[in-house]
N, CA, C and O atoms as a DFTB+ gen file, in Angstrom:
640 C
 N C O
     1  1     363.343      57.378     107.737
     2  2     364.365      58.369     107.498
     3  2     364.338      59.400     108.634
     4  3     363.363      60.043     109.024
     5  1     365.452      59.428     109.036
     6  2     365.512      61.558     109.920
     7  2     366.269      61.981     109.555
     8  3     366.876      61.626     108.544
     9  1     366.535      63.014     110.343
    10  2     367.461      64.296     109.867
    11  2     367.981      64.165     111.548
    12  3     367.488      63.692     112.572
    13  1     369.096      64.778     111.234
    14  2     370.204      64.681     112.232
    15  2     370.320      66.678     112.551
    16  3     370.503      67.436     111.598
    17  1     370.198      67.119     113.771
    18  2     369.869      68.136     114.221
    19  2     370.959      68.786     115.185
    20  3     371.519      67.904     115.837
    21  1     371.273      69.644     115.375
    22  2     372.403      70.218     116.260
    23  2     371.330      71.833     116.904
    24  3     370.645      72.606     116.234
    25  1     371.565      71.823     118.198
    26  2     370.537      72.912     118.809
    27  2     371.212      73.338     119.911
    28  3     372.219      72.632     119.977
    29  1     371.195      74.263     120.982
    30  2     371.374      74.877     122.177
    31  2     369.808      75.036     122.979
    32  3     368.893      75.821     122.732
    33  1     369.913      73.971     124.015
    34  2     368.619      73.853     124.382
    35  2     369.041      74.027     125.634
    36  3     369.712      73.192     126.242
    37  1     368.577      75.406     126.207
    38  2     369.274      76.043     127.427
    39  2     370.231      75.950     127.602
    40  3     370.676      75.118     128.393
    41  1     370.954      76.773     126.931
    42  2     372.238      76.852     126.973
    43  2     372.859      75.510     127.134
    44  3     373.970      75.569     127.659
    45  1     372.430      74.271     126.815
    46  2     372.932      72.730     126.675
    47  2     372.945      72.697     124.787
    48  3     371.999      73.012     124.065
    49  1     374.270      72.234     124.359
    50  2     373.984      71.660     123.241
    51  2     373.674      70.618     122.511
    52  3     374.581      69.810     122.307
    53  1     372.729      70.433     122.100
    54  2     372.189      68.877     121.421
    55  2     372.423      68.440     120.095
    56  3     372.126      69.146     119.131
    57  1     372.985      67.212     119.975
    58  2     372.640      66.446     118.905
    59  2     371.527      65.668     118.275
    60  3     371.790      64.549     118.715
    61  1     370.422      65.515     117.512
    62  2     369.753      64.637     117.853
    63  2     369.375      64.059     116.292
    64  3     369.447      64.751     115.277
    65  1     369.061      62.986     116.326
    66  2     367.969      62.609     115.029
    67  2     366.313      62.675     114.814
    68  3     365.638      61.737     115.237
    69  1     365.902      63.405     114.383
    70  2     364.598      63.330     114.256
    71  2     363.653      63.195     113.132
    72  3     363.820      63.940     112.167
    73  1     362.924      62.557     113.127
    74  2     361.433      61.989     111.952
    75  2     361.233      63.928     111.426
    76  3     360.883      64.915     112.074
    77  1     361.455      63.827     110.671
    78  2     360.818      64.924     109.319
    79  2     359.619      65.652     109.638
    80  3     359.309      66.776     109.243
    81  1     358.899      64.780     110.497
    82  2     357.432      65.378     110.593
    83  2     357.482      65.632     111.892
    84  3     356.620      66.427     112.266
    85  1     358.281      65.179     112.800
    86  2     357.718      65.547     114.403
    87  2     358.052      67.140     114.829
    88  3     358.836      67.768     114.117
    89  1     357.670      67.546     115.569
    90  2     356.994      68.566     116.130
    91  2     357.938      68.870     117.107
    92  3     358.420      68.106     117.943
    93  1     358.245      70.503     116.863
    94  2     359.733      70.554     118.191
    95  2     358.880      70.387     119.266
    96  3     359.552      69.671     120.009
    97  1     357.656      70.624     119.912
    98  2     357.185      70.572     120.947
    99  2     357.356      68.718     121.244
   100  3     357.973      68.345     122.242
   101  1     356.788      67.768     120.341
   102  2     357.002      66.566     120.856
   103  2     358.754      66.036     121.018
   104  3     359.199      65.066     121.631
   105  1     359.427      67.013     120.271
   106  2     360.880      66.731     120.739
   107  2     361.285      67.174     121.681
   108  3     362.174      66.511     122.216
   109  1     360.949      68.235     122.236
   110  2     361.381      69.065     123.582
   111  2     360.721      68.286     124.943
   112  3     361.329      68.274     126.013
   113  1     359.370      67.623     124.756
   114  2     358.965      67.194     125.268
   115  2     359.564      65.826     125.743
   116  3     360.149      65.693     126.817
   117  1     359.386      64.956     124.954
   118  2     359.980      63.334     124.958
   119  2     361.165      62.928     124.953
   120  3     361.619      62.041     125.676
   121  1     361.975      63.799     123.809
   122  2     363.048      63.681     123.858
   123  2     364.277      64.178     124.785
   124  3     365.207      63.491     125.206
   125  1     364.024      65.597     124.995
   126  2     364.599      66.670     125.837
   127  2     363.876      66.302     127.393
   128  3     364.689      66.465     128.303
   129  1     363.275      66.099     127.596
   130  2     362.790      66.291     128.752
   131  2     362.183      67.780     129.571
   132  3     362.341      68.137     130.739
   133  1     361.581      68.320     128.644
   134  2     361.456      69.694     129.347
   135  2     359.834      69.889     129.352
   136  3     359.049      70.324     128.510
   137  1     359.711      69.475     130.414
   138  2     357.792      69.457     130.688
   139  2     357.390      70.672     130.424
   140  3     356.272      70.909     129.965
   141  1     357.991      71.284     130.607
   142  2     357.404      72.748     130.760
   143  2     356.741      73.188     129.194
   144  3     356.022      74.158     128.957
   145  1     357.158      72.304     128.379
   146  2     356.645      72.778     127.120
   147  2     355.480      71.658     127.035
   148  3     355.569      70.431     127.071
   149  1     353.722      72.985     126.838
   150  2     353.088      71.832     127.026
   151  2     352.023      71.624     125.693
   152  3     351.826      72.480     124.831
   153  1     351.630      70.785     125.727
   154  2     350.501      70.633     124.335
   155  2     349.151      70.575     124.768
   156  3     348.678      69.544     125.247
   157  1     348.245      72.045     124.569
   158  2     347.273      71.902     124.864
   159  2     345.806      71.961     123.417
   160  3     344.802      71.304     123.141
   161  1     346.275      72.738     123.067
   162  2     345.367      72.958     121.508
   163  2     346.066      72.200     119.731
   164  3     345.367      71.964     118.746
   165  1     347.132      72.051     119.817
   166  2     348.018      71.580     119.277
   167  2     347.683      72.128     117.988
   168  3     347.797      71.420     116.989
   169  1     347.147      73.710     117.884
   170  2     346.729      74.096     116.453
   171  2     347.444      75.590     116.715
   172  3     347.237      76.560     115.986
   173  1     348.472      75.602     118.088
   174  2     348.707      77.228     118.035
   175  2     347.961      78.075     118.663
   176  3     348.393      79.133     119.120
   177  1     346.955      77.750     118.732
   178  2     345.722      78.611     119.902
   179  2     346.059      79.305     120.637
   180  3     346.004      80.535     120.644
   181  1     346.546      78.436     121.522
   182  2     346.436      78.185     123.001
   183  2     347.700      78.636     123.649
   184  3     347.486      78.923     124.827
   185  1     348.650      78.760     123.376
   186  2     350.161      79.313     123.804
   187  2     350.927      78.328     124.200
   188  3     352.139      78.169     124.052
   189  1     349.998      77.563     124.804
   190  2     351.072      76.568     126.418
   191  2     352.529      75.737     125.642
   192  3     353.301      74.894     126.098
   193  1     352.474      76.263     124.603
   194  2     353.758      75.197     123.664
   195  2     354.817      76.340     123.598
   196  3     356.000      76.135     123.325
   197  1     354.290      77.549     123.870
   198  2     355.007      78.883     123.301
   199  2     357.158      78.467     123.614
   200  3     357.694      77.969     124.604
   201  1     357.502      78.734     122.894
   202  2     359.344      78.619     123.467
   203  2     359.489      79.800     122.868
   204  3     358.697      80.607     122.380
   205  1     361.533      79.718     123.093
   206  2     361.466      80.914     122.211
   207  2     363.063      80.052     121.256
   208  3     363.901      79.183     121.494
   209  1     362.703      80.980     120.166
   210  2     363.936      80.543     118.877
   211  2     364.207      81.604     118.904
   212  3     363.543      82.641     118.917
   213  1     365.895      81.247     118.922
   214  2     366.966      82.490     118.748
   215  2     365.660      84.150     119.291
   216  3     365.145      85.187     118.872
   217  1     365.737      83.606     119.994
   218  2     365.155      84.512     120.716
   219  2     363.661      85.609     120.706
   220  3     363.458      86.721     121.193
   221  1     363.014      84.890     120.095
   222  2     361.474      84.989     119.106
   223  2     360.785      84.228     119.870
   224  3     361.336      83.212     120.293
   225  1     359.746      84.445     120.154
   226  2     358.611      83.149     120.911
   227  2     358.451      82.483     119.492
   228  3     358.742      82.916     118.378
   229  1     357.876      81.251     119.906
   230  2     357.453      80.290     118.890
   231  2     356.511      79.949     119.203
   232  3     356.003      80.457     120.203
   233  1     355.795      78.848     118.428
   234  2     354.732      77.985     118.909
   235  2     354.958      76.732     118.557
   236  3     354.543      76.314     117.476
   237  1     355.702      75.888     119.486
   238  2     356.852      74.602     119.305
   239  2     355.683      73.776     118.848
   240  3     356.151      73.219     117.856
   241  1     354.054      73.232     119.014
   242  2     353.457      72.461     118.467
   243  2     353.241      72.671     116.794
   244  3     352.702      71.770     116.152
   245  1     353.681      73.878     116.153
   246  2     353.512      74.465     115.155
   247  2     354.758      74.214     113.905
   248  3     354.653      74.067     112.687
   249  1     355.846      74.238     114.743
   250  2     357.041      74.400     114.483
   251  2     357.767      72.610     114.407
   252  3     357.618      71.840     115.356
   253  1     358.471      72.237     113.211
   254  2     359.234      71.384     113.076
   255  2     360.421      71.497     113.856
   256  3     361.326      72.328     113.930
   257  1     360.054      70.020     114.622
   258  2     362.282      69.979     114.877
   259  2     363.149      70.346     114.368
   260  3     364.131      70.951     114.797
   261  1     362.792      69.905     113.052
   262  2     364.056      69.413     111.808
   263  2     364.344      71.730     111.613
   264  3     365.362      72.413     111.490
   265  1     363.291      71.982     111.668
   266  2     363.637      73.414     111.482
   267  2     364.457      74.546     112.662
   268  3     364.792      75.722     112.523
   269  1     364.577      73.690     113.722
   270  2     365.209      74.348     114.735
   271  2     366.654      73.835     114.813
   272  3     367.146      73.947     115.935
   273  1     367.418      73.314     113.901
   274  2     368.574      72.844     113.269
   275  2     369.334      74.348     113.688
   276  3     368.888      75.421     113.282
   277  1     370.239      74.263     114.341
   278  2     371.516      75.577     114.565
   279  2     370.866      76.667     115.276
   280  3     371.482      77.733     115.274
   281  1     369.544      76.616     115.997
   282  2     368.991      77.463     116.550
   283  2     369.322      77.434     118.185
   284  3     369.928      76.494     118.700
   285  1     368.874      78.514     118.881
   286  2     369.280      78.377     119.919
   287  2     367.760      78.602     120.873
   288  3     367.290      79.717     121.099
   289  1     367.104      77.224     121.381
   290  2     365.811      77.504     121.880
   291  2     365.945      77.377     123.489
   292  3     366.784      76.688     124.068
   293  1     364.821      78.284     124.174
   294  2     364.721      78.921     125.384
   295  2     363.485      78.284     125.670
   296  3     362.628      78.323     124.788
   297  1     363.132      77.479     127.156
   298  2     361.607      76.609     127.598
   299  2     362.013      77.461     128.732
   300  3     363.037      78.109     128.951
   301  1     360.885      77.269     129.414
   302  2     360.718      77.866     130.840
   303  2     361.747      77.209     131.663
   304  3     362.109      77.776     132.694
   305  1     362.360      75.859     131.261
   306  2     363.376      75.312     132.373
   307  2     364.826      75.916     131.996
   308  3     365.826      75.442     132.536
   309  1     364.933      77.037     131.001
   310  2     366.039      77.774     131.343
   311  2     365.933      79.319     131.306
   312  3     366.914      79.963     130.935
   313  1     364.732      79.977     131.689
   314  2     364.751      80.905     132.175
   315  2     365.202      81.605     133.256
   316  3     365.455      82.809     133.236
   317  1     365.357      80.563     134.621
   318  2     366.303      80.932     135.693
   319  2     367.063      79.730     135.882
   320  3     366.998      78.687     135.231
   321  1     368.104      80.137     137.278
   322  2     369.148      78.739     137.178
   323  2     367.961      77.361     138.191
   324  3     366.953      77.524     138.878
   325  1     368.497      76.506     137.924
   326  2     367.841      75.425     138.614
   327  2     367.477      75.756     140.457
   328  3     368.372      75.793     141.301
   329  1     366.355      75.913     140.692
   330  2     366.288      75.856     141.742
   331  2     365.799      77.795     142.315
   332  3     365.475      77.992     143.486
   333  1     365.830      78.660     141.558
   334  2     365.807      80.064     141.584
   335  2     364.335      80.095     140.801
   336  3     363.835      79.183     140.143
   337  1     363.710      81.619     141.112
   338  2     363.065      82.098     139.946
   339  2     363.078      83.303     139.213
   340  3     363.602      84.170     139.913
   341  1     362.640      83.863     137.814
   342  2     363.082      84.417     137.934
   343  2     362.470      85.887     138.428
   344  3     362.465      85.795     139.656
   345  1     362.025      87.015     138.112
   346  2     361.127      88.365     139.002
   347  2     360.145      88.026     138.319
   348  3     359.235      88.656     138.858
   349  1     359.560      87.267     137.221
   350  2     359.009      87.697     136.464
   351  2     358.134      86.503     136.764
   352  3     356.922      86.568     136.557
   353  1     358.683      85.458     137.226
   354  2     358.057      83.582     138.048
   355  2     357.332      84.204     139.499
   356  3     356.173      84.159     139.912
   357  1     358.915      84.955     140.199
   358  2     358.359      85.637     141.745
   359  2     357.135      86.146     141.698
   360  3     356.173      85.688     142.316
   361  1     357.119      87.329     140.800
   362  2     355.745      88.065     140.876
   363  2     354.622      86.945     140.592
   364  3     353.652      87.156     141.320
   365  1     354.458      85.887     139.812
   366  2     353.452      85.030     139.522
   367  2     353.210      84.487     140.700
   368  3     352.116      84.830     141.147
   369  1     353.874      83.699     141.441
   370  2     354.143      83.461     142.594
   371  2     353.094      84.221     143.223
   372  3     351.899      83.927     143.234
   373  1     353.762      85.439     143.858
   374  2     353.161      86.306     144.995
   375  2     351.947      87.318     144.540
   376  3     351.351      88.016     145.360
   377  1     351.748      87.314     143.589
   378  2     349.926      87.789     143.023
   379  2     349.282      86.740     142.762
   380  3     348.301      86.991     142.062
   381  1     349.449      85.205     143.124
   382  2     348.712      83.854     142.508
   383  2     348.276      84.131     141.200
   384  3     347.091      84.068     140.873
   385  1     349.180      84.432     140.454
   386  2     348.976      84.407     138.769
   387  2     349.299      83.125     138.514
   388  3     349.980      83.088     137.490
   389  1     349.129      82.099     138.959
   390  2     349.280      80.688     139.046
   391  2     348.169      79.864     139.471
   392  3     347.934      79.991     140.673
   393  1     347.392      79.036     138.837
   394  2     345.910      78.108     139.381
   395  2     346.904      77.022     138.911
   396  3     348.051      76.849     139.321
   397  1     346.383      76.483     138.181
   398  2     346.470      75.070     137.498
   399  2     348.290      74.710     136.907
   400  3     349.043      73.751     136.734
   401  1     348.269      76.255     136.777
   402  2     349.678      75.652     135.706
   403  2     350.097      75.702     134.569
   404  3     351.198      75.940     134.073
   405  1     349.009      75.426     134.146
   406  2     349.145      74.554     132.668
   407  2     349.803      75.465     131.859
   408  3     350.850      75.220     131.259
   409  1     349.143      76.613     131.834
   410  2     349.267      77.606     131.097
   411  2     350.529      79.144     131.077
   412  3     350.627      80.193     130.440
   413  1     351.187      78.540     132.031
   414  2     352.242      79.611     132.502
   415  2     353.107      79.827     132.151
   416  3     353.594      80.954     132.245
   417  1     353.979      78.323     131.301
   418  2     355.200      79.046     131.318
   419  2     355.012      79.237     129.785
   420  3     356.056      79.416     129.158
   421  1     354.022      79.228     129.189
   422  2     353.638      79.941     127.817
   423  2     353.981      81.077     127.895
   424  3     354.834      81.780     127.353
   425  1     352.708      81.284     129.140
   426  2     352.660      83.097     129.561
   427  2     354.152      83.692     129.595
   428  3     354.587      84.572     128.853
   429  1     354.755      83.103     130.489
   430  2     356.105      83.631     131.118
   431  2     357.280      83.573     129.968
   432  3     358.352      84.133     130.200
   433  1     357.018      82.741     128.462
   434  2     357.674      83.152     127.673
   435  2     357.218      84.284     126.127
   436  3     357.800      84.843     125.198
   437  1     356.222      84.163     126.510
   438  2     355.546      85.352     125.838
   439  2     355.834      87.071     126.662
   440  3     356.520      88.013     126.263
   441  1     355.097      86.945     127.753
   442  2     355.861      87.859     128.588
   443  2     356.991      88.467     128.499
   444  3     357.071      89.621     128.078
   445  1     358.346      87.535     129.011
   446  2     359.633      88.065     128.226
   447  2     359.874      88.896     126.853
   448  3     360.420      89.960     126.562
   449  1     359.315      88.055     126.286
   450  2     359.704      88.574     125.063
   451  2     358.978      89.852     124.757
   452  3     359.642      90.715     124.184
   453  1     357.736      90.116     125.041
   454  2     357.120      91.231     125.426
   455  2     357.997      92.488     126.364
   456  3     358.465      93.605     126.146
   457  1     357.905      91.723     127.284
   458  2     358.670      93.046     128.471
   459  2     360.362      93.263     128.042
   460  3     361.138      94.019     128.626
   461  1     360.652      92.468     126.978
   462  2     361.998      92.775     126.311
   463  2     361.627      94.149     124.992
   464  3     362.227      95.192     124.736
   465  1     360.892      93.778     124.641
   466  2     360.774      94.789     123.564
   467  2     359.722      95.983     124.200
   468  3     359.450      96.884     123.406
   469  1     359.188      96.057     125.383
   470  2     358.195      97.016     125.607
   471  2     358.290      96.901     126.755
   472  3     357.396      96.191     127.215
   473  1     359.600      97.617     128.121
   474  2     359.696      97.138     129.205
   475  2     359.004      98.136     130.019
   476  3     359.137      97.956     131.229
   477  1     358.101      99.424     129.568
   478  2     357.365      99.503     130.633
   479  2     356.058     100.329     130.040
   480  3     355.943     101.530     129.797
   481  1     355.148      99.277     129.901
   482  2     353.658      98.935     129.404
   483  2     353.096      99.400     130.430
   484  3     353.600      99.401     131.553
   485  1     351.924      99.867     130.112
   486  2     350.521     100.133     130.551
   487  2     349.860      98.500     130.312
   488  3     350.214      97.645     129.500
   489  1     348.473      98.444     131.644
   490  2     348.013      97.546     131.977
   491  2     347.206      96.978     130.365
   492  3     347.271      95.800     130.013
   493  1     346.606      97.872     129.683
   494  2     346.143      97.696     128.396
   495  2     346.782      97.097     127.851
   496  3     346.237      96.178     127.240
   497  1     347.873      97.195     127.764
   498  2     349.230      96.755     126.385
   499  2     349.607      95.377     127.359
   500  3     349.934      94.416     126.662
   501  1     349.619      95.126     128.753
   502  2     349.864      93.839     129.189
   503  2     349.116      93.041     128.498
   504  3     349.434      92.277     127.587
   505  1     347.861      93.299     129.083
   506  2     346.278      92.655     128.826
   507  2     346.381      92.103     126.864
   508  3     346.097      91.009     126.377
   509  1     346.880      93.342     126.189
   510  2     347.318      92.815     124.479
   511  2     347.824      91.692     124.449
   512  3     347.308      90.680     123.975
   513  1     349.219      91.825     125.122
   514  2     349.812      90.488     124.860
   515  2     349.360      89.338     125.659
   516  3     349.659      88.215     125.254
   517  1     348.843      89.440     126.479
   518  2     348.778      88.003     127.116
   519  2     347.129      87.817     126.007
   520  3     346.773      86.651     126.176
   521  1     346.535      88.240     125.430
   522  2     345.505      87.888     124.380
   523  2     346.158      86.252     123.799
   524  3     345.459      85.328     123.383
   525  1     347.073      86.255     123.875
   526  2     347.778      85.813     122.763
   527  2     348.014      83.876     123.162
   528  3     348.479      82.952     122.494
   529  1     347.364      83.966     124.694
   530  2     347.527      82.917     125.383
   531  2     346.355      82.532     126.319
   532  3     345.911      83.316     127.157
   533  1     345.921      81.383     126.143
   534  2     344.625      80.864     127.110
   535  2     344.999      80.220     128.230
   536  3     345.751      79.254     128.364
   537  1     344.171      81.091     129.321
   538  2     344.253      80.740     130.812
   539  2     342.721      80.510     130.781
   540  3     341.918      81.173     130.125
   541  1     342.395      79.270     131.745
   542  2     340.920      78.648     131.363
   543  2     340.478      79.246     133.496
   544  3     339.415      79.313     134.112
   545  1     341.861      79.519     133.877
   546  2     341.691      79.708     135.680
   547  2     342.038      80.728     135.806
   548  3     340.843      81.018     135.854
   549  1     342.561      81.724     135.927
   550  2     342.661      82.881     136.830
   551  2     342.013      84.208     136.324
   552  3     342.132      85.164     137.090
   553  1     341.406      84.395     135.256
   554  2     340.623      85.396     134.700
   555  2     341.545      86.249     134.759
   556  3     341.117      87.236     135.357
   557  1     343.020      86.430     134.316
   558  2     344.102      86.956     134.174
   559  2     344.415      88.389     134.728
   560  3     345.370      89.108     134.433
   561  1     343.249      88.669     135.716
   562  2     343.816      89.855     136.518
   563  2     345.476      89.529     137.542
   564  3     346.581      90.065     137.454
   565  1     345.110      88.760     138.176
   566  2     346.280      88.509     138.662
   567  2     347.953      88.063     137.861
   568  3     349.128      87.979     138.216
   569  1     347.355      87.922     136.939
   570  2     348.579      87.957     136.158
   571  2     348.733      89.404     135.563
   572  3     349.885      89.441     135.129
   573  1     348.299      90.259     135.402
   574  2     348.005      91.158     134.675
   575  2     349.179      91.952     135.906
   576  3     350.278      92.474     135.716
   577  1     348.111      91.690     137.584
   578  2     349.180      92.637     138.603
   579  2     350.826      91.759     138.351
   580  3     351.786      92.501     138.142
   581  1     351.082      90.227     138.382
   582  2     352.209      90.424     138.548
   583  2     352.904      91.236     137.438
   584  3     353.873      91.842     137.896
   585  1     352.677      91.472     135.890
   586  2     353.252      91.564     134.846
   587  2     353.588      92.881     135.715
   588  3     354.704      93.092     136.190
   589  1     352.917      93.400     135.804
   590  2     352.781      94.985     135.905
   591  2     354.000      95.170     137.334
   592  3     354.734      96.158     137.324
   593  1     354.080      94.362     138.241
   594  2     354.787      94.713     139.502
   595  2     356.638      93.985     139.131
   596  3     357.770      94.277     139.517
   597  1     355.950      92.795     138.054
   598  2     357.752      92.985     137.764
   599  2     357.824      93.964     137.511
   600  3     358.449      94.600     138.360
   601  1     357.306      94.838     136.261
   602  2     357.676      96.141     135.505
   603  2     358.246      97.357     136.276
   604  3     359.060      98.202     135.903
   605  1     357.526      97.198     137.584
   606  2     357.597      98.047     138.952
   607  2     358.896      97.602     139.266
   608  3     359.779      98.447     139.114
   609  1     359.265      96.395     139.700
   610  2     360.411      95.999     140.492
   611  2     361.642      95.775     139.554
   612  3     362.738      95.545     140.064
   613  1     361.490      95.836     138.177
   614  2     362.875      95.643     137.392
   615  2     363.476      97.224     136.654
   616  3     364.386      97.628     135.931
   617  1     362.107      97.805     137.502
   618  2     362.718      99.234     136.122
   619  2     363.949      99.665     136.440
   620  3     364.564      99.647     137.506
   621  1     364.301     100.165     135.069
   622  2     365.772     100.158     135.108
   623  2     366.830      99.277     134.680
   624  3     367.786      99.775     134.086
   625  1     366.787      97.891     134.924
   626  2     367.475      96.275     134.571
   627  2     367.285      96.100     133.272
   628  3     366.873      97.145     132.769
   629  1     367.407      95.212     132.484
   630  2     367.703      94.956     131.349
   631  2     366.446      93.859     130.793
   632  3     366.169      93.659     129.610
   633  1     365.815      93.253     131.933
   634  2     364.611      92.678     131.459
   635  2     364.344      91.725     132.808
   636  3     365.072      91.810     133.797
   637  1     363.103      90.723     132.718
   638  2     363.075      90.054     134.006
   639  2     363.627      88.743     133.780
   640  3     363.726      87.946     134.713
């Protein structure tokens, strides 16, 4: 049996059928094609699955397909346009808040949603939210400067 699903998956709209039990992360993944959503703890831990619903981070290994029915979900591959990044990627970029990978575009959608509701944090209150996500490589200072130098370079804008 599935359930038949209707979604906005970056701003693309989908139809799809899916098994009752699978996991929006293994649908975003396999089905969608969007690597960027990744499975590392598959208990929520760990962030690297993080998306966002209707505009909420999630934790897509946590979260049913079948429940993201009329929702509108956000992966790191539509945070900027194809081929761009966005201030918030740049700064990762140019402070090497980037080792391995794995773990980023968790960060970078946790982040958002953070620097949307709290756009200009103290290094403490960065350091809070990224708690919320495991980096096993960069001992998160350098992420800590880019968070902090978007905050520098967007003040004023509407978010990164």
């Amino acid at each position: 049996m599935t359930i038949n699903i209707g979604l906005n998956l970056n701003g693309r709209r989908l139809q799809a059928d899916v098994d009752p039990r699978r996991s929006l992360a293994d649908f975003l993944r396999r089905d969608c094609g969007t690597a960027g959503v990744r499975l590392g703890c598959e208990h929520g831990a760990c962030g690297s699955c993080t998306v966002e619903m209707d505009g909420v981070t999630a934790r897509s290994c946590l979260t049913l397909a079948a429940t993201a029915d009329g929702s509108e979900i956000t992966t790191v591959e539509g945070v900027a346009e194809v081929g761009s990044m966005s201030e918030l990627q740049q700064q990762l970029w140019e402070h090497h808040g980037l080792q391995c990978g794995f773990c980023t575009s968790g960060i970078i959608m946790v982040i958002r949603e953070f620097l949307r509701d709290n756009p200009t944090p103290d290094e403490v209150q960065v350091r809070e939210a990224l708690s919320s996500n495991i980096c096993r490589c960069t001992g998160y200072q350098n992420i800590v400067d880019a968070v902090l130098s978007t905050v520098a370079r967007t003040a004023g804008d509407t978010g990164p």
